[in-house]
N, C-alpha and C positions, 0 to 999 in steps of 0.2 A: 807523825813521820811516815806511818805506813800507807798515808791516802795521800802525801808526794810521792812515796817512791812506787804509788800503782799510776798516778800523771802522767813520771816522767814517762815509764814502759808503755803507756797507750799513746805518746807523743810519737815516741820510738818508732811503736807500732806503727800508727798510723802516714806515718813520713817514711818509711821502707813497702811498705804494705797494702798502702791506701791505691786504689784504683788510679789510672792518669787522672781522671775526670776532676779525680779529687784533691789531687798533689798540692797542688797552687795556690788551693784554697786553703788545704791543712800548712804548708809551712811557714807563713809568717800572721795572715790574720784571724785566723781560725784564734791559736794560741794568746794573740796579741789583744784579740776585742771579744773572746769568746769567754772568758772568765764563767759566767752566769750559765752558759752552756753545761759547764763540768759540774757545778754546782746542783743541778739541775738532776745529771746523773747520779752525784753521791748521794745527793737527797734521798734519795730514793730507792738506788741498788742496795745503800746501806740498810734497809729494812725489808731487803727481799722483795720489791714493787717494783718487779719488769714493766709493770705494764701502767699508766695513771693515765687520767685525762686532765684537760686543760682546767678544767674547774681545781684539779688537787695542784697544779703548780701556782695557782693562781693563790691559792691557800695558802702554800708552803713559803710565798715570797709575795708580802702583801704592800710590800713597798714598794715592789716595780708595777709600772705602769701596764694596765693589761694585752694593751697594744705592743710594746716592747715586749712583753713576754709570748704574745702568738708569733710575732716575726722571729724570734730566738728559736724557738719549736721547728716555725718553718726553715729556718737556717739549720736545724740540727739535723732533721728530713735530709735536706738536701745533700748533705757533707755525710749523710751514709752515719749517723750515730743515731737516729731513731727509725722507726718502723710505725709510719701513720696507718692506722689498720681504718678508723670511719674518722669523721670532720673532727672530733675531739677526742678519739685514744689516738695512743702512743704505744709504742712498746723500743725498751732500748735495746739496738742491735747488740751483742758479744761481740768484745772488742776482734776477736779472731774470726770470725765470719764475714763473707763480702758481701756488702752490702748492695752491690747490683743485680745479687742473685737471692739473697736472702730474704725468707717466708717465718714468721712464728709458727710454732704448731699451734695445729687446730684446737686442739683443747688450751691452751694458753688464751687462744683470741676469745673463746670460749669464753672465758673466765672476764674478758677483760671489757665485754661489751655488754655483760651481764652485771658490771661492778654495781655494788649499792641495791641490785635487785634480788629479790628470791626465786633461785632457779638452782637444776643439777642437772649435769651431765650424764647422759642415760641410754639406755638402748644399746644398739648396737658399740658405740661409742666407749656406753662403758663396761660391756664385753673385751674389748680391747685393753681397756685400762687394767682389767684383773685377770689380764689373760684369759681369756674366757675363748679366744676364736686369733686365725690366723688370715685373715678376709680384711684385706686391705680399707680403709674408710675412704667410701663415697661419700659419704655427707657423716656431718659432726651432729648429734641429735640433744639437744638442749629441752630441756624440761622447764616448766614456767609456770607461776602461781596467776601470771594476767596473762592476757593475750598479749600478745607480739605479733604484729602484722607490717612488713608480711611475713608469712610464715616459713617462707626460704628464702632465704639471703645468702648473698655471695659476697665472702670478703679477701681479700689476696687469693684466686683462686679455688678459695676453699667455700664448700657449697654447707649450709648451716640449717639447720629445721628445725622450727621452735615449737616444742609441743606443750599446748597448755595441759593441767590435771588442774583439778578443782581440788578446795580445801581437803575434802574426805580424802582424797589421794596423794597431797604432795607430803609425801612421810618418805624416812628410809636414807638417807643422804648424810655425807658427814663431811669434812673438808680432808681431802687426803692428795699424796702426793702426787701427781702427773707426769711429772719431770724427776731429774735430779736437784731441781734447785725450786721449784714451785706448785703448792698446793691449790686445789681447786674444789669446790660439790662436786660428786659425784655419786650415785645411787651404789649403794652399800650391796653387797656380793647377793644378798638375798632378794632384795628390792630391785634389781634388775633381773633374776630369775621372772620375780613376778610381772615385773614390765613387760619383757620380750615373750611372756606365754600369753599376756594379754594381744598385745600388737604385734604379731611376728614378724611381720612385713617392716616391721623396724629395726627388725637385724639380720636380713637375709633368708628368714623364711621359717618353716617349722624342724628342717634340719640342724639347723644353726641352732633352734632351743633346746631338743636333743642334744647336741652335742654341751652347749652349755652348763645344763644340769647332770649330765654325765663327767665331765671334767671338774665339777665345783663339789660331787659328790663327798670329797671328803673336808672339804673346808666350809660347809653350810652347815648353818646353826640351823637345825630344823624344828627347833620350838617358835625361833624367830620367823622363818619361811611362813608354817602355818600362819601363826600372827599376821603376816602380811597381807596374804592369801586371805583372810578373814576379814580384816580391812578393806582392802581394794574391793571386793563386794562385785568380782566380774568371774560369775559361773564359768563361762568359757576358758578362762585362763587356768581356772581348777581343773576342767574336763583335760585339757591340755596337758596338763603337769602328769596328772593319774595317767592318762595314758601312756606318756613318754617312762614312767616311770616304772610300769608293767612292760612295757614292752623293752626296753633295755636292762630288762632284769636286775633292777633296784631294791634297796631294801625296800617292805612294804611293813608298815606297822598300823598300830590303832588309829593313828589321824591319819592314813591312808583313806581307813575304812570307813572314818565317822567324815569326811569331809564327801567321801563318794554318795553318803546318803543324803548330801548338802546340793546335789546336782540338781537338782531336777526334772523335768520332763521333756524340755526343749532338746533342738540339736542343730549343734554348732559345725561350724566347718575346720578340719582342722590346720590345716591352714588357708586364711581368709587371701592370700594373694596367686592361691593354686586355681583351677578351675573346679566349678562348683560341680563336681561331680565323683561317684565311688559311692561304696556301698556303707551303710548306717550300723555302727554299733553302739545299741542301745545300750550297753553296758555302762557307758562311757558320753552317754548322747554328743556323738560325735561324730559326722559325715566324712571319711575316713578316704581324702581328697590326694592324698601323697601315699604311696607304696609306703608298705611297713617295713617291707625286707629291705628297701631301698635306706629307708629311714637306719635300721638298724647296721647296717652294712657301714653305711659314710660314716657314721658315728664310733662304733667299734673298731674301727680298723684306720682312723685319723690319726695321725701322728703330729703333736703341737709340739714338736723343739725343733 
């Protein structure tokens, strides 16, 4: 009873609400030969799957013909009830959104063009996701156990960068919420610490990790952090961490101290998208590329509400 009386209100809906473009189309044959259309949608919204491709309808209704079921698709496109994001996702619009203006978010298509693969949403991206930064998304940064080429892609205006890690690295990831109504991978509060000290240039720089690990201070497992840090197996990102963490006057404890004897004798830049220049603290083997005062300044004095 309760999935006619949500019909008849998106009938409603869409006969007072629907674009001209679309009026014509929604009041008599939309309703009249579209049956398999709405079907299509309850499938699907009733198990929380905004998003499927042609292959899961194809699945889900293996009596229809598959040619009949791409031209339904395309007709469902058309009449503003789905959102073709590549040749085979979908994503279904909300009924109260227009659909001559309407975008999925980025992490949504994220999720959606990754379906059935292993990957999580990382970086800068998923600074975002756990409030880590207030730095609007240029690009949505995807993590990937194969290569994806190519490695930027653009879908509904949204610009996409697949970064692969190899087995030793793709750890740290759990399925958590995005949205108010859809979860997705995304690198766990620790595991993006370590991501963005390794590749800073993937989230706006080595201010942005500062700030990061400053704001997540009281919500990081740092038995877990270390663990990570110990895994991913990239000095730099350690030298990174120790630094920003001395210098924003952090706690500093024993696996401060036992991982600093882990550095070794190299020296890194500390931020790799700065110019390669400034003076060397060997403390820290670290080419010290970005003002400290500057560094600490943006950081402490940031307001994220």
């Amino acid at each position: 009873m309760l999935i006619w009386i949500i019909d008849i209100y998106r009938w409603i809906y869409f006969i007072l609400k629907a674009p001209k473009k679309y009026s014509k189309q929604i009041i008599y044959p939309f309703y009249m030969s579209s049956q398999l259309s709405w079907s299509v949608i309850k499938q699907f919204s009733s198990r929380n799957m905004f998003g499927f491709t042609f292959q899961d309808v194809v699945r889900e209704f293996p009596e229809k013909n598959r040619i009949h079921l791409a031209r339904i698709l395309a007709n469902m496109v058309e009449k503003g009830m789905l959102y073709k994001i590549t040749r085979n996702n979908y994503h279904i619009i909300p009924f109260n959104a227009d659909p001559e203006t309407y975008v999925p978010d980025g992490h949504q298509v994220a999720k959606y063009i990754m379906q059935n693969k292993e990957y999580y949403i990382g970086y800068a991206s998923a600074m975002k996701i756990h409030g880590l930064t207030l730095q609007s998304e240029a690009k949505v940064y995807v993590v990937t156990k194969k290569q994806t080429k190519p490695a930027i892609r653009n879908f509904g205006g949204i610009t996409y960068q697949f970064i692969q890690h190899d087995a030793t690295r793709f750890f740290g990831f759990s399925s958590i919420w995005i949205n108010q109504i859809e979860k997705a991978m995304v690198s766990d509060l620790e595991r993006t610490i370590v991501d963005i000290a390794t590749k800073p240039q993937l989230c706006g720089g080595i201010i942005e990790v500062g700030n990061a690990i400053f704001q997540a201070k009281a919500r990081t497992d740092h038995d877990k952090l270390f663990y990570y840090f110990a895994r991913n197996m990239n000095k730099s990102a350690k030298k990174r961490f120790l630094f920003l963490t001395d210098l924003l006057g952090l706690d500093w404890t024993t696996e401060h101290e036992r991982m600093m004897e882990e550095l070794g004798p190299g020296i890194s830049l500390l931020d790799p998208a700065a110019p390669d220049q400034g003076r060397k603290r060997k403390k820290f083997g670290l080419k010290i590329n970005v003002d400290p005062i500057r560094i600490k300044k943006k950081v402490l004095h940031r307001k994220m509400s």
